[in-house]
C-alpha positions in Angstrom: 72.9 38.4 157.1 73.1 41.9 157.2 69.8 41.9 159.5 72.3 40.1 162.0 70.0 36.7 161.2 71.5 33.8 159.7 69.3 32.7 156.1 70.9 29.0 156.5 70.2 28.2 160.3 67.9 31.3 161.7 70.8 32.0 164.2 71.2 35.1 165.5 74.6 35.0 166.9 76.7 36.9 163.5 79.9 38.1 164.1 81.0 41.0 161.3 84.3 41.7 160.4 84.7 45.6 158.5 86.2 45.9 155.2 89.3 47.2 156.7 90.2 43.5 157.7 88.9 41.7 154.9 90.0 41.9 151.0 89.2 39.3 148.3 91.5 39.4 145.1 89.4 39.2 141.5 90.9 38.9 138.4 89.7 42.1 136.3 91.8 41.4 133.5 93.9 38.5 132.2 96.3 39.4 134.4 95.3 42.5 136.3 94.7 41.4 140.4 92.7 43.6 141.9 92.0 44.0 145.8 88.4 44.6 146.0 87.6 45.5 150.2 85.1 43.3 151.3 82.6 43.3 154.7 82.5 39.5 155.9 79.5 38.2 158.1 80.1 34.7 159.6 77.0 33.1 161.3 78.8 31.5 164.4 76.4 29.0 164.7 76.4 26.3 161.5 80.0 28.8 159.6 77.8 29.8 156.8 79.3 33.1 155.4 78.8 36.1 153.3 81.0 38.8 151.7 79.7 42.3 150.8 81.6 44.5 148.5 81.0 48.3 149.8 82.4 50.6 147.0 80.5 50.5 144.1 83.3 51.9 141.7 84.6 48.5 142.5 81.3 46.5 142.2 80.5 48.1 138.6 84.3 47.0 137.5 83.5 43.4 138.4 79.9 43.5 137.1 81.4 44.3 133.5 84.2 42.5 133.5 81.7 39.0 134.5 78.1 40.0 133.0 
């Protein structure tokens, strides 16, 4: 989605909301929440979505704690 196509439906018509809207919360310990900032693509067409996480200090926390 981030070449503004849908994968699902071929629609063009992708709305983007920054990361300074969106956050997702993950668990990166048993108990430690962390916000992680999130881009959001939402095709407007069929609702298929897709998050992006931008800063990679906060991808490579995830990728250990779940790999």
């Amino acid at each position: 989605m981030k070449k503004n196509i849908c994968p699902k439906c071929s629609s063009k018509k992708i709305v983007i909301i920054p990361e300074d809207r969106t956050s997702n919360f993950i668990y990166t310990g048993k108990t430690n929440l962390q916000i992680v900032r999130t881009t959001l693509y939402i095709c407007s067409e069929c609702g298929y979505t897709e998050y992006y996480v931008r800063d990679k200090k906060q991808l490579e926390k995830i990728c250990n704690k779940f790999s």
